[in-house]
C-alpha positions as YAML, in Angstrom:
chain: A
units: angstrom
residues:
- id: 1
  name: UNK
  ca: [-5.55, 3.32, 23.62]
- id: 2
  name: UNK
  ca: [-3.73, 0.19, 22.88]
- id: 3
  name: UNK
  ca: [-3.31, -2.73, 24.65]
- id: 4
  name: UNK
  ca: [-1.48, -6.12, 24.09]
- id: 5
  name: UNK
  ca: [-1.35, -7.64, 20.87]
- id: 6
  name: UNK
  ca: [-1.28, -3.96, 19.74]
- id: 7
  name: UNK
  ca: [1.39, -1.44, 19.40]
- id: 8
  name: UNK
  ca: [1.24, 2.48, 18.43]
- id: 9
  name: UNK
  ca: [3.21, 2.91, 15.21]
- id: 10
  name: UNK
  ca: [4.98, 5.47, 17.38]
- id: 11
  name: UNK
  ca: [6.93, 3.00, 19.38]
- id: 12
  name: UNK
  ca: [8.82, 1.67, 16.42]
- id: 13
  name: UNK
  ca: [11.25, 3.35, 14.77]
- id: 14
  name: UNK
  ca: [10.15, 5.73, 11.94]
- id: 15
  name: UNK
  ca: [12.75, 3.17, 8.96]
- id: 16
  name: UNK
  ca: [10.22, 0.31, 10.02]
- id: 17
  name: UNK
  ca: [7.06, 2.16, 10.35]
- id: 18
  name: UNK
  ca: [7.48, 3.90, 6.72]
- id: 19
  name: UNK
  ca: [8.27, 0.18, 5.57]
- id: 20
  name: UNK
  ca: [5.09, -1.22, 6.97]
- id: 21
  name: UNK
  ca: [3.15, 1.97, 4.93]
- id: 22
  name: UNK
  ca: [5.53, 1.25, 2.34]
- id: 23
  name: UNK
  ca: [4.68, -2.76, 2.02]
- id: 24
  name: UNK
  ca: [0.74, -2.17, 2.51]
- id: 25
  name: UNK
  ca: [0.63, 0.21, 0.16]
- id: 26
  name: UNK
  ca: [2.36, -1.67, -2.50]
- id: 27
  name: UNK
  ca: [0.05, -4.50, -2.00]
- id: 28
  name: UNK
  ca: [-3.50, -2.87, -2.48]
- id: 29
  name: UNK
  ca: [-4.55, -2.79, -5.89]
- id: 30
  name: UNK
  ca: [-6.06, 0.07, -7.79]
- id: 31
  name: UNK
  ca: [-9.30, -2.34, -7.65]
- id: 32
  name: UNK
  ca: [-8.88, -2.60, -4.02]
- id: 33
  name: UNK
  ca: [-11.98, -1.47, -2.04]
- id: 34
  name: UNK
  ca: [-9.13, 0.56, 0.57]
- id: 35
  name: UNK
  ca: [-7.63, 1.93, -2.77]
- id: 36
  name: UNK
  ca: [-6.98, 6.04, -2.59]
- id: 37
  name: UNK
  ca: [-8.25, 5.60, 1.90]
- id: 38
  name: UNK
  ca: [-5.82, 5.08, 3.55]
- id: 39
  name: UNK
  ca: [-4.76, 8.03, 5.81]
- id: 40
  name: UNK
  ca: [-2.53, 7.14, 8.07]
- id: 41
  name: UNK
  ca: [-0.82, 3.82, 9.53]
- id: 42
  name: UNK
  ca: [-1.46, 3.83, 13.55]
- id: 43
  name: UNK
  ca: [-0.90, 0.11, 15.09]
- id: 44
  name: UNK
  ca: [0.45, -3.44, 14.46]
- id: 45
  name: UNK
  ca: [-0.86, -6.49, 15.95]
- id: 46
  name: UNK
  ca: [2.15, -8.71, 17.44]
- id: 47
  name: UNK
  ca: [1.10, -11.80, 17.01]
- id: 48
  name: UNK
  ca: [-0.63, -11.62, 13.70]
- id: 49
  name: UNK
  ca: [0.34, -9.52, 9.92]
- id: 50
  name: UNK
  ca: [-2.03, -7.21, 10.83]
- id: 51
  name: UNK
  ca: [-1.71, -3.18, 10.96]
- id: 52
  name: UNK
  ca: [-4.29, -0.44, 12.00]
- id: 53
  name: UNK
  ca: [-4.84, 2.25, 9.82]
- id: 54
  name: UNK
  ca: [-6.76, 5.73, 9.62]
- id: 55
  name: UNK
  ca: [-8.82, 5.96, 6.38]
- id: 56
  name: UNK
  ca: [-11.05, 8.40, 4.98]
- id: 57
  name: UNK
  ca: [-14.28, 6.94, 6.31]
- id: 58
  name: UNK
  ca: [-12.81, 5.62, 9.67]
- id: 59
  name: UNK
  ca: [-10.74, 2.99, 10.62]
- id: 60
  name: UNK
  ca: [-9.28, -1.07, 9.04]
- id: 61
  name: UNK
  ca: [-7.66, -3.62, 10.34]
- id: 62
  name: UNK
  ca: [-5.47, -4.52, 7.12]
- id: 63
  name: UNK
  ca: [-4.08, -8.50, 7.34]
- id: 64
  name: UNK
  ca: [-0.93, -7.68, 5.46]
- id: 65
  name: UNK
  ca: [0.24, -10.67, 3.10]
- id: 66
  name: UNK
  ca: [4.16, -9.93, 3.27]
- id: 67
  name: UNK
  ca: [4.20, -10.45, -0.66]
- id: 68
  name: UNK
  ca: [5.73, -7.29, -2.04]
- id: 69
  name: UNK
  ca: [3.82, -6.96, -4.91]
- id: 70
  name: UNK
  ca: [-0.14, -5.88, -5.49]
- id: 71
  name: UNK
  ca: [-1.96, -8.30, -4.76]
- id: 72
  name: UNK
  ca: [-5.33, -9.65, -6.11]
- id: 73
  name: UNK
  ca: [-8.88, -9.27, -4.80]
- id: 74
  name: UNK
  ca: [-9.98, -9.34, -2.34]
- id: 75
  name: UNK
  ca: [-6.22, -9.53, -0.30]
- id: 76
  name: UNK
  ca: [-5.02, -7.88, 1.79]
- id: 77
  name: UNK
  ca: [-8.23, -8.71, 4.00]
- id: 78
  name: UNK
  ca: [-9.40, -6.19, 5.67]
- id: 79
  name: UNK
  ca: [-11.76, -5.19, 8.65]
- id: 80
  name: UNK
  ca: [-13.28, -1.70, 8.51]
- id: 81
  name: UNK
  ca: [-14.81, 0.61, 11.37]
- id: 82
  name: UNK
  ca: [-17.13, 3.32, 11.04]
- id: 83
  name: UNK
  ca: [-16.08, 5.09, 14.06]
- id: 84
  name: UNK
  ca: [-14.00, 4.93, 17.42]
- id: 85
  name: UNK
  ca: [-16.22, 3.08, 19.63]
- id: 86
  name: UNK
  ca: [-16.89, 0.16, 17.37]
- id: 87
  name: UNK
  ca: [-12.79, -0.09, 16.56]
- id: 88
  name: UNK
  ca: [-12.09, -0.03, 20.80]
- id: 89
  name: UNK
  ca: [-14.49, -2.84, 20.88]
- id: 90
  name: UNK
  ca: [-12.56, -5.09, 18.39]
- id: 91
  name: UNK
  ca: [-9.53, -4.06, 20.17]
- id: 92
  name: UNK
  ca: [-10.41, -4.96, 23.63]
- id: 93
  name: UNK
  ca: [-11.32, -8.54, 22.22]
- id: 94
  name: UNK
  ca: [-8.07, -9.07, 20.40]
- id: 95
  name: UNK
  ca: [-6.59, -8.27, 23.56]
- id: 96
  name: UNK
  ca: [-8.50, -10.46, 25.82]
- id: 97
  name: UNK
  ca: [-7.77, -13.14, 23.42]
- id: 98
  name: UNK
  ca: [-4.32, -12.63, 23.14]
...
């Protein structure tokens, strides 16, 4: 399903993908509108802070700030997506863009 600037979470190895979790978690607040949905971690982008995660309702595109601490609204910035076909279609511009 991915394609360039996108990786599967799988192809790293499970130390840095539990980091990655481990970072994005620590930086949405309580307040946070992704607060308590966040499922499961499935992609980075590459070329940009960004990770792909399951939530509750569907999908986000998280821009991850790299701060290590909560962080204030409304960061991180996020993208959400209802269901599959709208998330395929943001993928397949971020890779013809890449």
């Amino acid at each position: 399903m991915y394609k360039e600037p996108w990786i599967s979470i799988d192809e790293y190895p499970d130390q840095h993908a539990q980091n990655l979790l481990t970072e994005l978690m620590s930086e949405i607040s309580w307040q946070h509108q992704l607060s308590g949905k966040v499922v499961k971690l499935l992609a980075k982008r590459e070329d940009r802070d960004d990770v792909l995660v399951a939530t509750k309702s569907g999908f986000a595109v998280v821009h991850m700030t790299w701060s290590g601490k909560e962080e204030c609204q409304p960061y991180p910035l996020f993208k959400e997506f209802d269901d599959l076909e709208s998330l395929e279609a943001q993928l397949i511009v971020d890779s013809k863009y890449f």
